[in-house]
C-alpha positions as CSV (number, residue, x, y, z in Angstrom):
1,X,-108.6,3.6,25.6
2,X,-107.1,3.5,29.5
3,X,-104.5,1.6,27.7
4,X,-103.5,3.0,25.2
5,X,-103.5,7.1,27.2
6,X,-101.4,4.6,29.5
7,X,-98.9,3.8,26.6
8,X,-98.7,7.0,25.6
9,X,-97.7,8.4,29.1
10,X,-95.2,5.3,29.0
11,X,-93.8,6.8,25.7
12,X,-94.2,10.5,26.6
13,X,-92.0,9.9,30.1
14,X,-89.4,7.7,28.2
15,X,-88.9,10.3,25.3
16,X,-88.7,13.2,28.4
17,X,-86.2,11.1,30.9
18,X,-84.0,9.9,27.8
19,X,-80.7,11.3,27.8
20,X,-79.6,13.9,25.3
21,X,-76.7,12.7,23.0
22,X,-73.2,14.4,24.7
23,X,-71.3,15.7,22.1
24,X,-67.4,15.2,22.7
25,X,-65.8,17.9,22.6
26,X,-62.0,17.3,21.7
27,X,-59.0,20.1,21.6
28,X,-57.5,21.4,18.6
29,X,-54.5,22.6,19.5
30,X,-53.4,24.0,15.8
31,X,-53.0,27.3,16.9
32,X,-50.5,26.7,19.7
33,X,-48.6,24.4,17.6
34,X,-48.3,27.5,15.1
35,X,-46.8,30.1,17.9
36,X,-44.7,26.8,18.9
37,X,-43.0,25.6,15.4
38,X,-40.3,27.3,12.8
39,X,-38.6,26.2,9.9
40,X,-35.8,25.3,10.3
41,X,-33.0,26.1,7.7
42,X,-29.6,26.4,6.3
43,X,-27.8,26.0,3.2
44,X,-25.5,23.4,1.7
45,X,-22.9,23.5,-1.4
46,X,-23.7,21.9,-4.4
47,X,-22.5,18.3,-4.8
48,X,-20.9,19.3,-8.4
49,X,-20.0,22.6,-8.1
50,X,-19.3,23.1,-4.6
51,X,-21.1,26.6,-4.9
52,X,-23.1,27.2,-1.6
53,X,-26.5,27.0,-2.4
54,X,-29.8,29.5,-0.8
55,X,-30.9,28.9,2.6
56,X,-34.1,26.2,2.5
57,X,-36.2,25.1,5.0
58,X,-35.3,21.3,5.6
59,X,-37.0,20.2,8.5
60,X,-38.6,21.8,11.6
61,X,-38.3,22.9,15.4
62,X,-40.3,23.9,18.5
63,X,-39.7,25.9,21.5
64,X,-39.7,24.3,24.6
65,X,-37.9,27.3,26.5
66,X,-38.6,30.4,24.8
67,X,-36.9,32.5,27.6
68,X,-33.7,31.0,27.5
69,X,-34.3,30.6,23.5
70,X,-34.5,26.6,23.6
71,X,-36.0,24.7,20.9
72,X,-35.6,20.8,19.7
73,X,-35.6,19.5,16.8
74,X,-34.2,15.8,15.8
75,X,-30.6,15.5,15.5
76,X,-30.3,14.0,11.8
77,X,-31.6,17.6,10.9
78,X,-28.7,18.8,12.2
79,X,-25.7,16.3,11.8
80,X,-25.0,13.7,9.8
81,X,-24.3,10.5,10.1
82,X,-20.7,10.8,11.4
83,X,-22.1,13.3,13.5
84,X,-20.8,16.5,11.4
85,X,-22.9,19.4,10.9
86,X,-24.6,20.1,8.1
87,X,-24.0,23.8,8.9
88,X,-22.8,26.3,10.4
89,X,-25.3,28.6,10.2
90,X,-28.8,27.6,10.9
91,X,-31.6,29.6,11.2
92,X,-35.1,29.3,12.8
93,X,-37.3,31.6,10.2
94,X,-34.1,33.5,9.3
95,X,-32.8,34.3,13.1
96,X,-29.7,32.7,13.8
97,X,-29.2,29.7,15.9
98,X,-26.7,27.2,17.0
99,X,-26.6,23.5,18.1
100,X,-26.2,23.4,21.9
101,X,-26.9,19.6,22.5
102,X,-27.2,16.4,20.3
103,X,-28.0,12.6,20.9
104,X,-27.7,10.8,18.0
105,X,-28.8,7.7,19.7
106,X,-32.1,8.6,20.3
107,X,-32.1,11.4,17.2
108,X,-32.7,14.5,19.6
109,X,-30.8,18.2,19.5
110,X,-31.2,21.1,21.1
111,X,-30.9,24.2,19.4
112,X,-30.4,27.5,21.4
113,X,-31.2,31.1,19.9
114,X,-29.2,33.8,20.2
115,X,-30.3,37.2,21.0
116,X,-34.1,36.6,20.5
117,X,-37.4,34.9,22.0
118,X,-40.3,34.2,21.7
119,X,-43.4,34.4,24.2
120,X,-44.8,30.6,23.9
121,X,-43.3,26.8,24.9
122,X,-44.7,23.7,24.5
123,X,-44.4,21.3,27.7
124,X,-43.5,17.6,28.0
125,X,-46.6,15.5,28.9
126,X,-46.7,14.0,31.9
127,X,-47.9,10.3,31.0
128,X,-46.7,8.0,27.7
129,X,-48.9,7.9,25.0
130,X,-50.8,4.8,24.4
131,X,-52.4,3.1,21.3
132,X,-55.7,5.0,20.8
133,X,-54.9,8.2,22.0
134,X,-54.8,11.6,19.7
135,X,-52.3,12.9,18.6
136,X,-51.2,15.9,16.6
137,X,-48.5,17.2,15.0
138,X,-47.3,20.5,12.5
139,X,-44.7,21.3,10.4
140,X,-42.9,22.6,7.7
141,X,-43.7,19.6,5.0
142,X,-41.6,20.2,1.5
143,X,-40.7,23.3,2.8
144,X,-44.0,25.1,2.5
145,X,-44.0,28.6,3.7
146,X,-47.1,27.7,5.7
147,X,-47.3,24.7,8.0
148,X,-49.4,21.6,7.5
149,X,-51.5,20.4,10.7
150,X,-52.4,16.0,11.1
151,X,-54.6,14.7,14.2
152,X,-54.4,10.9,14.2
153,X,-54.5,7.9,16.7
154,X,-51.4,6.8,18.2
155,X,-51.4,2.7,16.6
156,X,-48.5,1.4,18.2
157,X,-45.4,2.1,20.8
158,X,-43.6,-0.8,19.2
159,X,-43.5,-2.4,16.1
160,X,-41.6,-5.1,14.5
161,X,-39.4,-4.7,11.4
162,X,-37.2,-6.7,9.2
163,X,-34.1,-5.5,11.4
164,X,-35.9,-6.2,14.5
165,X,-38.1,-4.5,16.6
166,X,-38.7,-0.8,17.3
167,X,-39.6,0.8,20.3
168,X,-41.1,4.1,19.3
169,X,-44.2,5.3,18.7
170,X,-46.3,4.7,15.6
171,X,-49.4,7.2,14.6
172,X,-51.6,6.5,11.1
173,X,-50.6,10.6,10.5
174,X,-49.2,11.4,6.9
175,X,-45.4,12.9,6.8
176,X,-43.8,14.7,4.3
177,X,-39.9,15.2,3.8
178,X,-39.3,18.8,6.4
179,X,-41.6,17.3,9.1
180,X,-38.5,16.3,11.0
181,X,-38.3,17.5,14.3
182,X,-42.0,19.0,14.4
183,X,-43.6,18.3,18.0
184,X,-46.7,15.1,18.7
185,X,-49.1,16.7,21.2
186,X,-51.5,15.1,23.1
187,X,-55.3,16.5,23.2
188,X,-54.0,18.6,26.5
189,X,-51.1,20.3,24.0
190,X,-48.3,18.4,25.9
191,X,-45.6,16.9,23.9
192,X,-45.6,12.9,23.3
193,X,-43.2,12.5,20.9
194,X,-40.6,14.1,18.0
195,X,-41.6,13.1,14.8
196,X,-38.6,11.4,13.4
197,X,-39.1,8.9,10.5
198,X,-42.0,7.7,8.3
199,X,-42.5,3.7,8.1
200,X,-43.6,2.9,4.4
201,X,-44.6,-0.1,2.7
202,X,-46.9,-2.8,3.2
203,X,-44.4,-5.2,5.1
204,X,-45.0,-3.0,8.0
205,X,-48.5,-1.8,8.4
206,X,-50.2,-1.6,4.7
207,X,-50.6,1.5,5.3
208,X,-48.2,3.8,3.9
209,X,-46.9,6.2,5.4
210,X,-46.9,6.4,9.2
211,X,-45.1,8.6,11.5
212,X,-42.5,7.5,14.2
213,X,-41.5,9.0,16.9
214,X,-38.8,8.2,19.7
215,X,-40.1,6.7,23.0
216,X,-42.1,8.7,25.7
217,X,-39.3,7.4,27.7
218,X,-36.6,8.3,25.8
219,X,-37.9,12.0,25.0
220,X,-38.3,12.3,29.5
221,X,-34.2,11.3,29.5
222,X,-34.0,14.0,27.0
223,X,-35.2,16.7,29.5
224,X,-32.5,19.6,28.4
225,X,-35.3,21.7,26.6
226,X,-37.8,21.9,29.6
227,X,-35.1,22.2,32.3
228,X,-33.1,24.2,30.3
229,X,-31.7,27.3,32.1
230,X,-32.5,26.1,35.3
């Protein structure tokens, strides 16, 4: 009986001093990305006709210097690829803007907005992703009126293809056509990356599709949207 009033103190004293399960708590940062993000749009002439079409939204941009009306997007969404616009008139949600900066080379531009501002910015991150990390990302998929929100892991920051290898960064997050220039965050809200192409097919990954983004590197040498108006 001494044994077994022994056991059960045993048992008793383990269940008391056991820790309690710690529930992770990770950001969502959905909501910043939405005062962040606008469609971006313009319009373009028929190919047959040549008659200028309405003003769609094609692809997306974010602030990064709302007082001095800066906001990047990726620079295929603005010039071709001879480096022509594809407009003279884009808009950010039916405001004006115009294309103060572009490296094609990396697929960055920097939009500035005349006249108007708005209160929030995202910020640039101040380490490089790596593969397991969170990310997530929002933007104007197929044109949608409302923006569609992804979290997924960063998988790779280099990856090789059939034309050689590519030094960007890979995250297992679906991307629709108009997702083009919408901002990677980290779990702190901090921009990792652009989202700039979507790698397809199983002779990559097997998984299809997966968002790429230009280098952590590459988007710090790109530093005209947070130092902009300095």
């Amino acid at each position: 009986m001494k044994y077994l009033t022994t056991v059960a103190l045993l048992l008793f004293m383990g269940c008391a001093l056991s820790p309690k399960p710690q529930t992770i708590s990770v950001p969502n940062n959905a909501r910043l990305l939405s005062l962040t993000i606008l469609p971006l749009q313009w319009a373009e002439p028929d190919a047959e006709t040549g008659v200028m079409g309405e003003v769609r939204t094609r692809c997306t941009a974010f602030s990064v210097a709302p007082l001095q009306g800066g906001w990047i997007t990726a620079a295929h969404c603005v010039v071709n690829f001879d480096g022509v616009q594809h407009s003279d008139a884009f808009q950010l949600a039916g405001q004006p803007v115009h294309v103060y900066d572009v490296d094609r080379e990396i697929d960055l531009a920097l939009l500035v907005a005349d006249g108007w501002t708005i209160p929030d910015g995202l910020r640039l991150a101040t380490e490089a992703p790596i593969p397991g990390d969170r990310a997530e990302t929002m933007g104007f998929a197929y044109g949608l009126q409302k923006p569609l929100y992804f979290v997924g892991p960063v998988s790779q920051t280099s990856i090789m293809t059939p034309w050689g290898p590519y030094f960007g960064t890979i995250m297992a997050i679906p991307v629709f056509g108009g997702q083009s220039g919408s901002p990677i965050v980290n779990t702190m809200g901090d921009v990792i990356g652009v989202a700039l192409r979507a790698f397809g097919g199983t002779q990559f990954t097997g998984v299809d599709p997966y968002l790429g983004s230009l280098t952590y590197e590459q988007l710090v040498a790109f530093d005209r949207g947070w130092v902009f108006g300095d």
